[in-house]
Backbone as JSON Lines, residues from 0, in Angstrom:
{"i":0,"aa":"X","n":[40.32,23.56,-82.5],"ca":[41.44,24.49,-82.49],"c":[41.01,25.86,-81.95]}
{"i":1,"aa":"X","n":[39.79,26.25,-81.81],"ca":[39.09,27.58,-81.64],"c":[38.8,27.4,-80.13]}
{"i":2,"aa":"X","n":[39.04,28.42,-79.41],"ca":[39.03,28.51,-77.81],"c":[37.44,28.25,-77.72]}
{"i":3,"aa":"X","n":[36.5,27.5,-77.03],"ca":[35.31,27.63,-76.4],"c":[34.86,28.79,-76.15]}
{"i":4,"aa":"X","n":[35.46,29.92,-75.87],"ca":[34.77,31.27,-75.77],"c":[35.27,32.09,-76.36]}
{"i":5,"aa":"X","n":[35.04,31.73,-78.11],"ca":[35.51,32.66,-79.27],"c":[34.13,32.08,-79.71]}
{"i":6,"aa":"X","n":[33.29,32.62,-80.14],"ca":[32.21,32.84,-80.99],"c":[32.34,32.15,-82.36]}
{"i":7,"aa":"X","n":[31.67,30.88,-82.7],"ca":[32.14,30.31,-84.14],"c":[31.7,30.96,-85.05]}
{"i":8,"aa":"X","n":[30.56,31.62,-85.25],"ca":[30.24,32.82,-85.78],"c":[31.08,33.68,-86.39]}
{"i":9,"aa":"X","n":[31.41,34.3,-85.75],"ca":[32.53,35.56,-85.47],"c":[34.19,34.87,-86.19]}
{"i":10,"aa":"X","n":[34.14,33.94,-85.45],"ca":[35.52,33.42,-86.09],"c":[35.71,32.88,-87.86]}
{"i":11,"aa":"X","n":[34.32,32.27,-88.12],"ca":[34.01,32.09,-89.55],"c":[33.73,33.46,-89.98]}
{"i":12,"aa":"X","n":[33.44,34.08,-89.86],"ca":[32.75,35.38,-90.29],"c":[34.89,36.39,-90.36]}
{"i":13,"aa":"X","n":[34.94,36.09,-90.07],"ca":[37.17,37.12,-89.8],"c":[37.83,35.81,-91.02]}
{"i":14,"aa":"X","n":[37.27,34.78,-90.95],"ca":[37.82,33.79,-91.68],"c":[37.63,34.11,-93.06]}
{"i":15,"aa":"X","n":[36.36,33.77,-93.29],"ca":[36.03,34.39,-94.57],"c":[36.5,35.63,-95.15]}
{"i":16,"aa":"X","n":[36.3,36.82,-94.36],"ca":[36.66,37.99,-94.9],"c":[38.08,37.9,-95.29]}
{"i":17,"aa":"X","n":[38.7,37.36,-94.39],"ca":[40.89,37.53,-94.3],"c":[40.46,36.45,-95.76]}
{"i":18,"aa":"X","n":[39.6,35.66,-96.36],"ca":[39.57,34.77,-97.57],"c":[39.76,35.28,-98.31]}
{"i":19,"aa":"X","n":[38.55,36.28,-99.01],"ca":[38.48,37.32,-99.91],"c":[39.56,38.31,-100.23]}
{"i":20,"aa":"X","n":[40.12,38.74,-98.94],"ca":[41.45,39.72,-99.5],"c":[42.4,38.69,-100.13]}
{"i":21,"aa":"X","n":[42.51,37.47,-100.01],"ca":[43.37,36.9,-100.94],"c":[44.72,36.79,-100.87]}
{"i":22,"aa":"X","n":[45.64,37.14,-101.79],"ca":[47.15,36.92,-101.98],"c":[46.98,38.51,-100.72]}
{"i":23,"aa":"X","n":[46.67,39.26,-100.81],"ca":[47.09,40.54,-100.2],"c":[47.2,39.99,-98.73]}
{"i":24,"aa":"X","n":[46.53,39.24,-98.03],"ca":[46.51,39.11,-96.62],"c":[46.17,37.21,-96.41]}
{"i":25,"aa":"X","n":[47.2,36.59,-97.19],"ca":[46.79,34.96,-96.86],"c":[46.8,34.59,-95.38]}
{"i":26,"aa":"X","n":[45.99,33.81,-95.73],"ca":[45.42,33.78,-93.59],"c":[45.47,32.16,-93.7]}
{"i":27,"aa":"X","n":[47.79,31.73,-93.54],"ca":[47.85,30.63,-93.52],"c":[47.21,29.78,-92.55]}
{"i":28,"aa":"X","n":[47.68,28.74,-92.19],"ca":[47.84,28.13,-90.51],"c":[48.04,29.15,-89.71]}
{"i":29,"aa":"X","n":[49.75,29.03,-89.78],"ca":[50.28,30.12,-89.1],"c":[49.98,31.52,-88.55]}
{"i":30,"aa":"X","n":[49.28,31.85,-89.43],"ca":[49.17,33.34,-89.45],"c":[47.34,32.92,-88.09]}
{"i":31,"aa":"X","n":[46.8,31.87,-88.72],"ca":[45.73,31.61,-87.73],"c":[45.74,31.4,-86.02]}
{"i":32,"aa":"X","n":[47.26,30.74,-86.58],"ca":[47.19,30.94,-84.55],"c":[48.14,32.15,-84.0]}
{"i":33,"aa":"X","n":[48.65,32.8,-84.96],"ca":[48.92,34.32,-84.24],"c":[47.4,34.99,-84.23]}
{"i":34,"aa":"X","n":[46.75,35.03,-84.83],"ca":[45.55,35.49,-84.53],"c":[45.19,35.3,-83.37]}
{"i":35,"aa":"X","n":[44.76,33.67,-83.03],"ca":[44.0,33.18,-82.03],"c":[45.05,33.45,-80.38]}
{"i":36,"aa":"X","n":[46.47,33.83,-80.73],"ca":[47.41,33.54,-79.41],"c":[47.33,35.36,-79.72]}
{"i":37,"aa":"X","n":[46.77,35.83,-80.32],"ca":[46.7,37.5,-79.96],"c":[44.76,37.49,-79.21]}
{"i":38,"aa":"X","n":[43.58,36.89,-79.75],"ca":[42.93,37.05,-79.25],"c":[42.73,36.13,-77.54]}
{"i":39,"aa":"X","n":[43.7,35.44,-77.63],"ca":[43.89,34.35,-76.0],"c":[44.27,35.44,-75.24]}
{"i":40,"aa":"X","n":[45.24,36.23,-75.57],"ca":[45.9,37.18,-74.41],"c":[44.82,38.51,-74.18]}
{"i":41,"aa":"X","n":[43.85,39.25,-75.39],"ca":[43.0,40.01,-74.91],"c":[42.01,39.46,-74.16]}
{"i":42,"aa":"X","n":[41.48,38.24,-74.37],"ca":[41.01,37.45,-73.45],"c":[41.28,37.42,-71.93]}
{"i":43,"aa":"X","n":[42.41,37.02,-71.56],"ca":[42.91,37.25,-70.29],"c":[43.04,38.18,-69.89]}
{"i":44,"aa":"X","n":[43.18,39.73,-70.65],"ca":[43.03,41.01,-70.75],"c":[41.77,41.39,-69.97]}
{"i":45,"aa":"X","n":[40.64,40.28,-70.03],"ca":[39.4,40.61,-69.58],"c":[38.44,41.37,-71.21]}
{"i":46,"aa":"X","n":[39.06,41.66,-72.2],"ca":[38.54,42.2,-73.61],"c":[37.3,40.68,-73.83]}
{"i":47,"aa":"X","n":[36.28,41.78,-74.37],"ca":[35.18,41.19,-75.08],"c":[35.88,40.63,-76.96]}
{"i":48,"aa":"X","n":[36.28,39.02,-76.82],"ca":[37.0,39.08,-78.25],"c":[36.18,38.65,-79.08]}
{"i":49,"aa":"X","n":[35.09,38.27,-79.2],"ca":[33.94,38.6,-80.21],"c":[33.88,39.56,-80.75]}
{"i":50,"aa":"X","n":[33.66,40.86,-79.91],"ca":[33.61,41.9,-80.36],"c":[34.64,42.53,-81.08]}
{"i":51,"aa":"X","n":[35.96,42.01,-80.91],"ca":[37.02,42.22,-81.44],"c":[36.7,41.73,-82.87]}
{"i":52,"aa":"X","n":[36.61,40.44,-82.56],"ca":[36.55,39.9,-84.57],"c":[36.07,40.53,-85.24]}
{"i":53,"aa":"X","n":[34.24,40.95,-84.45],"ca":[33.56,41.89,-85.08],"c":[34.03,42.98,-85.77]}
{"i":54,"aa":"X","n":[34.99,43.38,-85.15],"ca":[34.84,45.04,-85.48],"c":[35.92,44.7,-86.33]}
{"i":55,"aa":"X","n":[36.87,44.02,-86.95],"ca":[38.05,43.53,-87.38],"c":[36.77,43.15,-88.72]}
{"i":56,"aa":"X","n":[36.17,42.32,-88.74],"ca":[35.57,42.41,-89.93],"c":[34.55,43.41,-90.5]}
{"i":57,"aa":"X","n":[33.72,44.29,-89.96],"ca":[33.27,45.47,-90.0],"c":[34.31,46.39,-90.53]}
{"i":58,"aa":"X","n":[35.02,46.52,-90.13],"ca":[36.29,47.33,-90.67],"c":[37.39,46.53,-91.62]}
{"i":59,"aa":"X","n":[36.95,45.52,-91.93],"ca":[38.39,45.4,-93.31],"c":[39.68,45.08,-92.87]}
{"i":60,"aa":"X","n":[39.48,44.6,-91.11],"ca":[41.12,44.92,-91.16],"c":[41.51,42.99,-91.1]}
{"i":61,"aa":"X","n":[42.83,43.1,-91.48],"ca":[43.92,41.85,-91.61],"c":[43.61,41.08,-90.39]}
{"i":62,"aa":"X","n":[44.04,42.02,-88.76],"ca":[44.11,41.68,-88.03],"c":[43.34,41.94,-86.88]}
{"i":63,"aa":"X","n":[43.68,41.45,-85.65],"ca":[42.99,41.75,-84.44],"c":[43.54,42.78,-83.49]}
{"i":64,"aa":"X","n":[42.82,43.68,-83.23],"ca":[43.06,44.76,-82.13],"c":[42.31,45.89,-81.34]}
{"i":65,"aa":"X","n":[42.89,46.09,-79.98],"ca":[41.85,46.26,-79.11],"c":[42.05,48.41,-79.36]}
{"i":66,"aa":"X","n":[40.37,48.59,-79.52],"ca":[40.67,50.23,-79.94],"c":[39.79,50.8,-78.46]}
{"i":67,"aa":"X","n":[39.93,51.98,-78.79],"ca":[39.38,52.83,-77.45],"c":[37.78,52.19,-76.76]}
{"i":68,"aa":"X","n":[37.09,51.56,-77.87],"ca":[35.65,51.46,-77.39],"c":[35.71,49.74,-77.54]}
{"i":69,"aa":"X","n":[36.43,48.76,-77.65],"ca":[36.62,47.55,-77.18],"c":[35.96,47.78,-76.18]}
{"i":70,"aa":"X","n":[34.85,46.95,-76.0],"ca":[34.2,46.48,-74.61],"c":[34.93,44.92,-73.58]}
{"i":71,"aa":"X","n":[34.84,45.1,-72.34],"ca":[35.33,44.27,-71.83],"c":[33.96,43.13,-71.03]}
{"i":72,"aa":"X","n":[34.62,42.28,-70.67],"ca":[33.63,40.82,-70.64],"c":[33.72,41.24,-68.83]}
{"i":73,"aa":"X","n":[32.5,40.41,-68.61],"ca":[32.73,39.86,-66.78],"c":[33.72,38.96,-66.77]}
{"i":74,"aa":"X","n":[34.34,39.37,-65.92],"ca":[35.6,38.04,-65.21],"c":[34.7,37.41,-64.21]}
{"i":75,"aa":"X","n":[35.41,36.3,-65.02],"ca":[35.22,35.11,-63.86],"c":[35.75,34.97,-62.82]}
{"i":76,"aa":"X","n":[35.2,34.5,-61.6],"ca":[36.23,34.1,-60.0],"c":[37.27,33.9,-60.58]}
{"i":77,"aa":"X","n":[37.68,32.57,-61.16],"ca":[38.84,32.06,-62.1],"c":[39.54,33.39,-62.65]}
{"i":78,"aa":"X","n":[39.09,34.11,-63.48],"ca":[40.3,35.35,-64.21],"c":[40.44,35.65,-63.74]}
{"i":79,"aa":"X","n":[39.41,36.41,-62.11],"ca":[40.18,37.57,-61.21],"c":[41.2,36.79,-60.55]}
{"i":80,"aa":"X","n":[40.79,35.49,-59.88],"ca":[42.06,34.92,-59.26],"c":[43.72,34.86,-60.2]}
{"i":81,"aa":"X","n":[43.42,34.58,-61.83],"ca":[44.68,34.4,-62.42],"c":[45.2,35.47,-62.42]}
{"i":82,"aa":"X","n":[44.61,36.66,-62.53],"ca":[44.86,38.0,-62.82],"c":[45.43,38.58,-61.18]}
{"i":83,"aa":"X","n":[44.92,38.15,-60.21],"ca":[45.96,38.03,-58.92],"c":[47.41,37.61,-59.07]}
{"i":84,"aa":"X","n":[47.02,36.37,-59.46],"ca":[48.25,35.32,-59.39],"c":[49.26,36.01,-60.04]}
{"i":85,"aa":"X","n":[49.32,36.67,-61.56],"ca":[50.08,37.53,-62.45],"c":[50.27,39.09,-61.44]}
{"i":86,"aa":"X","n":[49.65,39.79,-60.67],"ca":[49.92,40.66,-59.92],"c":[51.25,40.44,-58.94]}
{"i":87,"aa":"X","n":[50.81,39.25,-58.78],"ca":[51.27,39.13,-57.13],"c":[53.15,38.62,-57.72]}
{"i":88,"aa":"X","n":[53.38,37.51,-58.99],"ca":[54.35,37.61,-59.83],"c":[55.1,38.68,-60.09]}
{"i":89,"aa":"X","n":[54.0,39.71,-60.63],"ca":[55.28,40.9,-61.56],"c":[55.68,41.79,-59.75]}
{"i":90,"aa":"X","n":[54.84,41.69,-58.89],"ca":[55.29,42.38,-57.86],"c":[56.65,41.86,-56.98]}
{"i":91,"aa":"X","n":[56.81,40.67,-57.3],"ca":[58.21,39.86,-57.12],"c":[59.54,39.83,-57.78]}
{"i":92,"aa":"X","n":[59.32,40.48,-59.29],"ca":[59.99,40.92,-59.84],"c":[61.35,41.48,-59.59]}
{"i":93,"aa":"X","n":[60.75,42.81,-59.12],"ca":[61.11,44.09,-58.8],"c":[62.13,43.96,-57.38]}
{"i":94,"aa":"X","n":[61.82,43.15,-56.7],"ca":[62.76,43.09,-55.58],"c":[63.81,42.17,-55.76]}
């Protein structure tokens, strides 16, 4: 269920913690793949989402999100091309 380039580490490690807070922050199913369909899109973002979990459990928080010092990953041929492909889309938009 965990993307290949999410850190199992990292993802057990946000798992556990969202455990401990308990009734305050239950970390159903559901609530697991809004997680994972919020860290898919920083992903494509080009965002380092390891580092995301990290700092999401370092800090206590519920959820995932990208702050001023989020580091970003190398893109692959593949992302820069998708990340074209989505350019070249929203520029079609508009006309």
């Amino acid at each position: 269920m965990v993307p290949e380039y999410i850190d199992q580490e990292a993802w057990t490690g946000f798992c556990e913690m969202r455990k401990l807070k308990g009734s305050r922050a239950p970390f159903t199913e559901y609530a697991k793949k809004l997680v994972l369909r919020k860290l898919e899109e920083f992903y494509r973002q080009g965002y380092d989402v390891n580092s995301i979990l990290e700092t999401a459990v370092e800090r206590g928080w519920s959820g995932v999100f990208i702050c001023g010092d989020t580091p970003r990953r190398e893109l692959t041929a593949a992302d820069k091309a998708n990340v074209a492909k989505v350019a070249s889309l929203v520029s079609r938009i508009g006309k």
